[in-house]
C-alpha positions in Angstrom: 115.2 44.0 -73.1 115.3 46.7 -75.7 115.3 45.8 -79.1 118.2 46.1 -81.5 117.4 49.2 -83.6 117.8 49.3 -87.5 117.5 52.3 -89.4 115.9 51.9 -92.6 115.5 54.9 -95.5 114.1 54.1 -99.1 115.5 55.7 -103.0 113.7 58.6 -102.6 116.0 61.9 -102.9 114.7 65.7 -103.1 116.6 67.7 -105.4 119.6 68.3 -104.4 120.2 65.6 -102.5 122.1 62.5 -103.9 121.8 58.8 -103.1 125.4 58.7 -101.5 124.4 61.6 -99.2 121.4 60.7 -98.0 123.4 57.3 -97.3 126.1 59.3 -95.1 123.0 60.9 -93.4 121.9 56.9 -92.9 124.9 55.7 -91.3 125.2 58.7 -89.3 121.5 58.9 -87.4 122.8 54.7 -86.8 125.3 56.2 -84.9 128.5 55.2 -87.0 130.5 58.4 -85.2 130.4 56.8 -82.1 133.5 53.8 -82.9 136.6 55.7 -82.5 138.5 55.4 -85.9 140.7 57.9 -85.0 144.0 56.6 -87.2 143.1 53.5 -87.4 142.8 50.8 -89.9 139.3 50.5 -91.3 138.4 47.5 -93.6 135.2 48.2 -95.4 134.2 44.5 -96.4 132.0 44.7 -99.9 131.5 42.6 -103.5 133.3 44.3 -106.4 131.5 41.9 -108.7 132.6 39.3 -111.2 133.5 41.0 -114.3 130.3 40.4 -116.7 127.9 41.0 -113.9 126.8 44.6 -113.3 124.0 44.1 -110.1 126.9 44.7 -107.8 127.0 48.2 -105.4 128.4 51.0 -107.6 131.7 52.1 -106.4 129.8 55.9 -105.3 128.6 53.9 -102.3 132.1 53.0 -101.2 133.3 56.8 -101.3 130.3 57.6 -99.1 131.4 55.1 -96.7 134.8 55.8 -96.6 134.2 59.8 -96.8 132.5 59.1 -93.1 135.5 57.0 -92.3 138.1 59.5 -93.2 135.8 62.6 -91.3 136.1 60.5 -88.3 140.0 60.1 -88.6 140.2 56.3 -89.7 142.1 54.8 -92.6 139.6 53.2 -94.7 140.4 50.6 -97.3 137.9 48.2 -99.6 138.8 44.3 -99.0 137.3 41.2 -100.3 138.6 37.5 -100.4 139.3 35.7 -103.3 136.7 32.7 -104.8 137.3 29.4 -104.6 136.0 28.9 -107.9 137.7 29.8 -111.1 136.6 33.5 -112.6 138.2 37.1 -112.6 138.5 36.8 -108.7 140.4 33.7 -107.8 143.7 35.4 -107.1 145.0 38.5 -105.8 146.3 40.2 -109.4 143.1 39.1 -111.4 140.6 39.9 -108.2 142.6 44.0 -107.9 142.1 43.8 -112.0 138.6 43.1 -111.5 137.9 45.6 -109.1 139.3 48.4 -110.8 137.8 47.5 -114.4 134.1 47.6 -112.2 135.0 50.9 -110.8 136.6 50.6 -108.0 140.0 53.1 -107.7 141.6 55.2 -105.8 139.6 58.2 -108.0 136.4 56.8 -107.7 136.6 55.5 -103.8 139.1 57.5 -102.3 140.6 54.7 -100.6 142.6 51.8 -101.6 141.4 48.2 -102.6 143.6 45.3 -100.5 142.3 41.6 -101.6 142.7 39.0 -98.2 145.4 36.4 -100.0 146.4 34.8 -96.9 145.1 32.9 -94.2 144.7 33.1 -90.5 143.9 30.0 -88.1 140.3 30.3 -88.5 141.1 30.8 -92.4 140.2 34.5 -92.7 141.8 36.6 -94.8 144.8 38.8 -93.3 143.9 42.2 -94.4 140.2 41.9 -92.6 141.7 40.2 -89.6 144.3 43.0 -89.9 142.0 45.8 -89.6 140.9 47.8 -86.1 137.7 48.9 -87.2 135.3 46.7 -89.9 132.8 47.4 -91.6 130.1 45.5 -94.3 128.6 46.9 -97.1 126.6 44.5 -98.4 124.4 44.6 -102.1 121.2 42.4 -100.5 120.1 40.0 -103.1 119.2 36.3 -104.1 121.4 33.3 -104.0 121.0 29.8 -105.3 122.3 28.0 -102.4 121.6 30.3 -99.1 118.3 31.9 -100.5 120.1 35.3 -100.2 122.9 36.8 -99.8 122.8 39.8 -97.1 125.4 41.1 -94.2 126.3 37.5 -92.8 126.7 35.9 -96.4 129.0 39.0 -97.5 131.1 38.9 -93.7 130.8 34.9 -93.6 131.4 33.6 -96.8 133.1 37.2 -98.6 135.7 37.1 -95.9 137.3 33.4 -96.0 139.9 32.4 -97.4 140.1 30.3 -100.3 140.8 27.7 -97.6 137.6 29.2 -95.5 135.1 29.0 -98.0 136.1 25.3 -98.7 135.5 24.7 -95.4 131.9 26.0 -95.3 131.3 24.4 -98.5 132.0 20.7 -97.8 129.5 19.6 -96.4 127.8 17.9 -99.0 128.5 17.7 -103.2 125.8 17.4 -105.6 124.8 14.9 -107.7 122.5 14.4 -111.1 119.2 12.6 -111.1 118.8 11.5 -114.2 115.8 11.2 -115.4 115.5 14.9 -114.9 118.4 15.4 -116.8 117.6 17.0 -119.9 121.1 17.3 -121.4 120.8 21.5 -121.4 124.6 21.6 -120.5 123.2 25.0 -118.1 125.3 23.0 -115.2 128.4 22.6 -116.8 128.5 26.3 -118.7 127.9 27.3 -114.2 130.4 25.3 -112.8 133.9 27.1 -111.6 135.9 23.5 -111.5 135.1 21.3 -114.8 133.9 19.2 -112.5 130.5 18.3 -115.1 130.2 15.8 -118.3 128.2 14.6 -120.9 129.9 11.6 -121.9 126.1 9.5 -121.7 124.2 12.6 -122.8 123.2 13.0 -119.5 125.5 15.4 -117.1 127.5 13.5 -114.4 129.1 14.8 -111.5 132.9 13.9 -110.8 133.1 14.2 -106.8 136.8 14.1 -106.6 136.4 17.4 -108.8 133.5 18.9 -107.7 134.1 22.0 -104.8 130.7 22.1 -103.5 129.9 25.3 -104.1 126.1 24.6 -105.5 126.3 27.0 -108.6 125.2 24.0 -110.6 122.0 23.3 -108.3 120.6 27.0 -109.1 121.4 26.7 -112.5 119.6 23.3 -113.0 115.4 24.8 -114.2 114.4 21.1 -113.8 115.5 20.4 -110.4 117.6 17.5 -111.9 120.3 18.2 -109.3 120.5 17.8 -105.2 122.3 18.1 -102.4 124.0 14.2 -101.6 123.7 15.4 -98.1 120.0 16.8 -97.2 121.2 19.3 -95.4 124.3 20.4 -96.6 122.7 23.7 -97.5 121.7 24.0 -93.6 125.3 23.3 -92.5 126.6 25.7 -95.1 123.7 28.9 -93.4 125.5 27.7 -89.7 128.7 27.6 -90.6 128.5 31.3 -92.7 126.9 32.6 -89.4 130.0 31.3 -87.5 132.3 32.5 -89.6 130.7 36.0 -89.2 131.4 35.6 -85.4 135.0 34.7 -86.0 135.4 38.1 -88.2 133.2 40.3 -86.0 134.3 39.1 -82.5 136.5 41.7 -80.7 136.5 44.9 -82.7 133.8 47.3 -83.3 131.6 46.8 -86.3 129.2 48.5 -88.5 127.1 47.1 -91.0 124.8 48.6 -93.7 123.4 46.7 -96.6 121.2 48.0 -99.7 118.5 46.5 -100.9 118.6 47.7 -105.0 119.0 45.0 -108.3 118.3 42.2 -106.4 118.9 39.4 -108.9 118.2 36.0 -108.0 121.7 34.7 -107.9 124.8 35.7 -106.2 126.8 38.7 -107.9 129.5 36.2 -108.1 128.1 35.3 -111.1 129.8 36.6 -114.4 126.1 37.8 -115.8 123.2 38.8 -113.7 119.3 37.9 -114.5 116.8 40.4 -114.1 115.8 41.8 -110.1 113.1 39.6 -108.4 112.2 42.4 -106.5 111.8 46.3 -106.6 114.5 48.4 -104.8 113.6 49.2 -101.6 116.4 51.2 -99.5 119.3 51.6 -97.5 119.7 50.0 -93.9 122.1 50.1 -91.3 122.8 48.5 -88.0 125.6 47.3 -85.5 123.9 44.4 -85.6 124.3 42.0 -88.2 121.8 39.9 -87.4 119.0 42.2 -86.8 120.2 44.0 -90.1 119.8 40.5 -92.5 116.2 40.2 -90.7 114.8 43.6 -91.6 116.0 43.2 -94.6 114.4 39.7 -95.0 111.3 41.1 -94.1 111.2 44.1 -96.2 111.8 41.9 -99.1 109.1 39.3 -98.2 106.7 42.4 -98.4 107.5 43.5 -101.7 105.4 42.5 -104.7 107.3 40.1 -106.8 108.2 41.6 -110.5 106.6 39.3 -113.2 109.5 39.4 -115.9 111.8 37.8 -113.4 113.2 34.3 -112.2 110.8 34.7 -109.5 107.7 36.0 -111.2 108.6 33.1 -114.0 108.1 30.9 -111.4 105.1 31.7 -109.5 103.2 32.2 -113.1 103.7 28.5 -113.3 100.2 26.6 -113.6 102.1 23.5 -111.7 104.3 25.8 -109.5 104.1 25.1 -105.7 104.5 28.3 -103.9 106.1 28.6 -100.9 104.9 31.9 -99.9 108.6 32.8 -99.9 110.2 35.1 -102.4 113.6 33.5 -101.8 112.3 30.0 -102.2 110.1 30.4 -104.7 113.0 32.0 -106.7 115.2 29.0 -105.6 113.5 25.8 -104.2 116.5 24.4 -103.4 117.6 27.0 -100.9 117.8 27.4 -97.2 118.2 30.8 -95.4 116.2 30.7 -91.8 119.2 28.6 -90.5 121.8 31.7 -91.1 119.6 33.9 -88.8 118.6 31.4 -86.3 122.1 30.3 -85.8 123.4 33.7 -85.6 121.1 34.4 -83.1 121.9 31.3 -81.2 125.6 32.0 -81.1 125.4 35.5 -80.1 126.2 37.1 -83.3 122.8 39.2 -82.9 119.4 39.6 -82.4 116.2 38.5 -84.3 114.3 40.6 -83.1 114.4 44.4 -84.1 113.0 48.2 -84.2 113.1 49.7 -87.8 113.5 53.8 -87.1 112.9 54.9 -91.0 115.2 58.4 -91.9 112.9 59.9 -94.4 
């Protein structure tokens, strides 16, 4: 069977020659021309970034994107879904105000911004479920509960509902071990719901308040909170990978995803710590799948930068390393199920061919 093909370039530009063009030369040689967008309704799926946190893609990537959208006749428009967590994000007016105060307008993108307010049965937002054509543009980085956050995590997870991303999140709600509870208040200054107290000096957990996102897990530098279920971050990977399927299923798709800041937590975040990992390029696929994989692997052969979370970490004389950049930046993580589960589904392929565009 012949392999899924991925098309890979680095940051290096001749003069001349800008990052967003050599990214329209990218998706192009991936064969983007051949979906027919001809007046159609083209949702480009991305992250506009919580306002504080500047890791996020800068909105010049999105004008490339959508420039190749418009030359092929579609209607191209910038969606995301609102959190479920409190922040600049959590509803429609705040999420648009967001957007535009990172960069994201109609001068800047050349398309418009719709945020995905409502839900469909499988708790999707409209406008994505709406749209003929979709496409991900993902910023490939860390995460604290999914060990990063590439194509699937931004389709998955960025395209539910407020509904949808409860349902992949409750699985399991953390708890406090106490004895490694050192009273930092890191946890509570993290979590989106108020869900955290200190009324023993220690922090406590409400359950009925908690959301089960994990923000507080990642947060935690003395591994003083867990998972009540074990594998609650395993479920979350499976269910991400099937709400990917849901969004994907029936319409042709496109995916690209840049590997450049990758901070160890999710952009999400209103700050962002300093990249784990050098930049190492632009990729594109129709596969999702195959896309998160290369990228995996790409990132699992870079060298580690040593003022980082991750170089922290490793430096550590009682650190035990895991030969994994995404868990040894967070050892709470899982991230093999995403891909395997994908791949089990038929969301996509493991296996791949990289074809690098100098």
């Amino acid at each position: 069977m012949e392999k899924t093909k991925v098309y890979f370039t680095d940051f290096r530009t001749g003069l001349g020659v800008s990052l967003p063009d050599k990214l329209k030369k990218l998706i192009r040689l991936a064969g983007i021309g051949s979906i027919d967008m001809d007046g159609k309704l083209v949702a480009i799926k991305m992250h506009f970034g919580e306002m504080g946190n500047i890791a996020y893609l800068r909105p010049n990537y999105a004008k490339a994107v959508a420039d190749v959208v418009k030359e092929q006749g579609g209607k191209p428009f910038l969606t995301d879904c609102n959190t479920l967590y409190p922040g600049y994000r959590k509803n429609a007016i705040d999420h648009l105000y967001c957007a535009e105060v990172n960069g994201f307008g109609w001068m800047t993108t050349g398309c418009p911004v719709i945020i995905g307010e409502y839900c469909r049965t499988a708790f999707i937002g409209k406008s994505v479920m709406d749209a003929d054509v979709f496409i991900s543009l993902t910023h490939f980085k860390g995460h604290e509960a999914t060990g990063f956050g590439g194509t699937l995590k931004n389709i998955g997870m960025g395209c539910g509902s407020r509904a949808g991303k409860m349902q992949q999140h409750n699985s399991g709600k953390p708890h406090v071990i106490t004895d490694r509870c050192r009273g930092c208040r890191r946890c509570a200054r993290e979590c989106g719901s108020d869900a955290i107290s200190y009324d023993t000096g220690k922090a406590w957990i409400d359950p009925d308040i908690c959301k089960g996102c994990g923000r507080c897990i990642g947060a935690c530098s003395f591994d003083a909170i867990e998972n009540t279920n074990a594998n609650a971050n395993e479920i979350l990977c499976c269910k991400i990978a099937e709400y990917s399927q849901a969004v994907c299923d029936g319409r042709p798709c496109f995916h690209i995803s840049l590997i450049t800041d990758v901070s160890p937590n999710c952009d999400c975040h209103g700050e962002n710590d300093a990249p784990i990992l050098p930049n190492i390029g632009m990729l594109a696929s129709f596969d999702p799948v195959a896309l998160d994989q290369a990228c995996v692997d790409l990132c699992q052969k870079a060298e580690p930068i040593r003022n980082s979370q991750l170089g922290d970490n490793l430096a550590r004389p009682d650190w035990h390393c895991h030969h994994d950049h995404f868990t040894d930046s967070n050892p709470n993580v899982r991230w093999k199920e995403t891909l395997e589960h994908g791949e089990k589904i038929g969301l996509g392929s493991r296996v791949y061919e990289l074809v690098t565009m100098k």
